[in-house]
Steps between C-alpha positions, in 0.01 A plus 500: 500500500799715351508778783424476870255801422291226340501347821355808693823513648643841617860555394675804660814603389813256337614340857544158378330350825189671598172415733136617389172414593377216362190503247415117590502598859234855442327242282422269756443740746763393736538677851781735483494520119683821519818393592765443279513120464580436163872479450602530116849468323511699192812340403354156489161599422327347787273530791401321819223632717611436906159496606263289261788329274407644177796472254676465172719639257453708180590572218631853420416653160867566392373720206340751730815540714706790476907435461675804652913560470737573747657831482865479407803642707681620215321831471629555916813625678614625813306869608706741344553836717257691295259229578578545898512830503157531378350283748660702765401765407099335495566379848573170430789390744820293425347230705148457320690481143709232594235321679268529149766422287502809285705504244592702159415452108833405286510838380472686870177735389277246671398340866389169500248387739532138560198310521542172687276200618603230689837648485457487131592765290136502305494853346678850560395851426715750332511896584656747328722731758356815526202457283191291478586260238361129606592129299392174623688156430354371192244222565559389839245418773297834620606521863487791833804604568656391848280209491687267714520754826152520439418120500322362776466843684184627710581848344558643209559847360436551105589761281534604119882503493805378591642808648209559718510115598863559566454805728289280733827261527670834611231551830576132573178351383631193290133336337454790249421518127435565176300428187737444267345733206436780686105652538253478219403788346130587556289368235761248381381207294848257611437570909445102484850442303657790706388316872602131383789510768210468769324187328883353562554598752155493690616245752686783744173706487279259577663343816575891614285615797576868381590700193585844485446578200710873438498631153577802330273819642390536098217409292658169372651415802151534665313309244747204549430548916153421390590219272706368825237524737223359261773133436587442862202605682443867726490299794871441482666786350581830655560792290846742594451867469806666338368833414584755424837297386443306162607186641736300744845566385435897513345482865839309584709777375331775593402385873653207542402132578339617823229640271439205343476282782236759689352491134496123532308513840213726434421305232084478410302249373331541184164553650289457802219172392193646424559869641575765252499913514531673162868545596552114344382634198558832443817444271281324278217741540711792415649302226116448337425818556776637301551211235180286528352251722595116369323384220467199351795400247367442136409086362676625151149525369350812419107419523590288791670757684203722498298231662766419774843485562773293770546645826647354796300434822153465327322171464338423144233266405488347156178303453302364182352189414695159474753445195451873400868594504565674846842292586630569177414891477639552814824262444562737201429854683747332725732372220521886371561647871791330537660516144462819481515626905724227638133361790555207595186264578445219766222264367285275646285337197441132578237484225771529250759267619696303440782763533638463181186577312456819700895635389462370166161726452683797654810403272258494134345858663861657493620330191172507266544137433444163587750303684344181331607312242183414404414805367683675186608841632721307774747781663860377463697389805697819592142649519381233731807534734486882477108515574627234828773725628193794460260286717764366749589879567125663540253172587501271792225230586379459760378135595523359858428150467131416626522811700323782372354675759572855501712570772700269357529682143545812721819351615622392154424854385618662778878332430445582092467845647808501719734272276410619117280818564214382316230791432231303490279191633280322286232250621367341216152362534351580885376168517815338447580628857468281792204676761485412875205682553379540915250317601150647460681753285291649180657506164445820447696631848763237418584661129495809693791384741665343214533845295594669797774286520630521146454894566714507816777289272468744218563784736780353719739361199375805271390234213243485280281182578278397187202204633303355171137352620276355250192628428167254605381315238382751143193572387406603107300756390255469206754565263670174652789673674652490823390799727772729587756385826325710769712590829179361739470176288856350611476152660533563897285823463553910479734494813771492248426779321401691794893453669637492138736800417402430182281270254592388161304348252591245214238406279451268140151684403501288178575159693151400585437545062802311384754358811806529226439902494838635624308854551594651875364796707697619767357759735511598856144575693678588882820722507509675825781757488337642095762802526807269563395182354265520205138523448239227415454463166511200194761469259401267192646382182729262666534229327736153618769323324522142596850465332680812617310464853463871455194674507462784224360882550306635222736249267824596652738326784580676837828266491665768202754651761549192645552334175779815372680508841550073459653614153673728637642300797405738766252249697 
């Protein structure tokens, strides 16, 4: 194994010595299987389960691991008295600078935010004085700022900068702060690359009992609030009000840290479980109403687009007969969504292990080549390693070993969600799934709980979950070919078209004639929101190429953009 993800072992954070649960121990369905058992030692690359002895040591796949640099002290001095003054003048006592280290850029226009970990200067964070001019140290570790005071504590308070972290220092409350890029902006692509600090540092949120999460009172700084809430959980976070004060450093100097520590108290939870008034949603109502309800985002393909589209919290089924293509038409829709949009996809597809046969299919999809030497065209190295660093960022397998009942691929997906902010969940076939059906239970009610519970996932991590299910066994008409895929002719019955969001179709009309026909039909026969998502309909002339791994449109590759913006270095 090169990783302990291959393992099914959950790694949280960088802390060198960690304890998970152990696989082994949910595998053999051990009493108290819950509890964090497994102790592992990232430095060492081993692992030793206290409760059933499961061990061993791995080894890491150096290629894969990213080398960052330690910022350099050189570009620091003392703070200058511009540099104070401003602070001051933001509320920021003497005290809390020299506590945080603050300090100056060489040529005094700059404050430098020191970044530390472990009492280790890891990054710092340059601001201009008097304007809002940001810099970064040059390739070293993505980190939250203050992340030692907020190691090991039972609360936390977040926020978008480090002023606004700072001016909870000032009201005395020392676990605060700060993404270290700021907030998103709505509808950005990089919200993954911009929120790496908390898949670094996810350790101090996942041992907090609390997080008060208190952004900026603006658009961006409420879409990252969401983005917060949806990685650690609503259960644990409590949202501060600052209104009608942009954010925490302006309620400290215009009423003072007893403001933000009555702010800090009233805090509410995200929601109430399962009770809702049209006062949870009537930001985003309003917002519909005036720019349009949420739609599905495009696949990159016109014709396809008109027969459905992605959106989050909707479950799709893609059935068809055996060997017809679904895994790979849906590997390259997913391929194209996150070249070009930056998704990234948790996959469960133990059909087409082993691992590296999966990557290296998604790798030929985003190159246009093979990655085998066997075969002429063979894409040249620094394609291979580029097309590795693409799949590293955007796919993640997911493979618990001899253990794949649901909840536990709910709990794999559930930390892709939280850790790398995957979009979407692939299950890839249904009857690659592990069923623990009740006793006395009928199939058909059992499918029925088992959609429900892909729908309540869908809803609750706001992904799109995509479940292929083979058709039953094809039938030929007099011509000799296969019948249409029908949505009440997949194996396990109409139950999973009737709790479907939606139903796609893919089909090789021509197969049943000649098997070697490469011609394809895509349609979709079940869309259930038409206005938002598409309507059913066939698109034809699509046609496969076994080399590229890329299926053609009417003679023409959806991977064009994705194949200028590689040439253009902007993927």
């Amino acid at each position: 194994m090169s990783n302990f993800a291959d393992l099914g072992i959950q790694v949280k954070g960088k802390s060198e010595q960690q304890k998970t649960r152990c696989p082994n121990c949910i595998k053999l369905g051990k009493e108290n299987w819950k509890d964090n058992s497994l102790s592992i030692n990232l430095k060492e690359n081993i692992y030793n389960c206290h409760k059933c002895g499961w061990n061993g040591k791995i080894k890491q796949d150096k290629e894969m691991t990213i080398q960052y640099k330690r910022p350099e002290v050189k570009y620091m001095k003392s703070l200058t008295e511009d540099g104070k003054e401003y602070l001051l003048k933001r509320g920021i006592t003497q005290e809390v600078i020299d506590n945080n280290k603050i300090v100056s850029t060489t040529d005094g226009k700059g404050i430098i935010f020191p970044y530390f970990k472990n009492g280790e200067l890891i990054n710092y964070k340059t601001r201009g004085i008097g304007n809002k001019s940001f810099m970064q140290s040059k390739d070293a570790e993505p980190l939250v700022y203050n992340y030692d005071a907020c190691k090991g504590k039972e609360k936390i308070v977040i926020c978008e900068g480090e002023l606004d972290s700072l001016s909870w220092e000032v009201a005395k409350v020392t676990s605060h702060t700060s993404v270290n890029m700021g907030a998103p902006n709505v509808g950005d692509k990089n919200i993954d690359r911009k929120l790496e600090c908390l898949n670094t540092c996810y350790d101090i949120f996942q041992n907090a009992k609390v997080v008060y999460i208190a952004t900026d009172e603006d658009e961006n700084g409420r879409n990252l609030q969401k983005e917060l809430v949806r990685r650690f959980g609503a259960d644990k976070c409590l949202l501060v009000d600052l209104k009608p004060f942009k954010d925490a450093n302006e309620v400290l100097i215009a009423e003072g840290t007893e403001s933000l520590l009555k702010r800090l108290k009233s805090a509410s939870t995200p929601k109430v479980e399962g009770i809702f008034t049209i006062s949870d949603v009537k930001t985003s109502m309003l917002d519909g109403f005036h720019n349009g309800q949420v739609r599905g985002t495009t696949t990159h393909i016109p014709s396809v687009d008109k027969a459905w589209t992605w959106r989050s919290g909707e479950v799709n089924i893609w059935t068809g007969y055996q060997n017809e293509g679904k895994s790979i038409f849906i590997n390259q829709l997913a391929t194209l969504k996150a070249a070009l949009d930056g998704w990234r996809f948790g996959v469960f597809s133990p059909e087409n292990m082993p691992i590296t046969d999966f990557f290296n299919d998604i790798v030929e999809m985003y190159i246009g080549k093979s990655s085998d030497p066997y075969f002429r065209h063979q894409m040249g190295i620094n394609e291979y390693e580029e097309a590795m660093d693409f799949v590293q960022k955007h796919f993640f397998i997911i493979y618990p070993k001899k253990d794949f009942r649901l909840p536990t691929l709910f709990e794999r997906a559930e930390y892709l969600v939280r850790t790398k902010g995957i979009n979407s969940l692939i299950i890839d076939p249904y009857n690659t799934v592990h069923h623990r059906m009740k006793a006395g239970e009928r199939e058909d009610l059992y499918i029925s709980r088992f959609m429900s519970e892909l729908k309540r996932f869908a809803l609750d991590h706001s992904v799109s979950v995509n479940l292929v299910a083979h058709q039953v066994t094809p039938m030929k008409d007099e011509q000799g070919r296969y019948y249409k895929p029908d949505v009440n002719r997949i194996k396990g019955g109409g139950t999973f078209a009737d709790k479907a969001d939606n139903v796609m179709f893919i089909w090789r009309p021509d197969r049943g004639l000649d098997y070697s026909s490469t011609n394809v039909t895509f349609g979709s026969q079940k869309i259930k929101k038409q206005k938002l998502v598409g309507t059913p309909q066939e698109v034809c002339n699509i046609d496969f190429d076994v080399k590229e791994q890329r299926y053609y449109f009417n003679g023409v590759t959806p991977f064009v953009k994705v194949d200028e913006k590689r040439r253009g270095g902007s993927i």
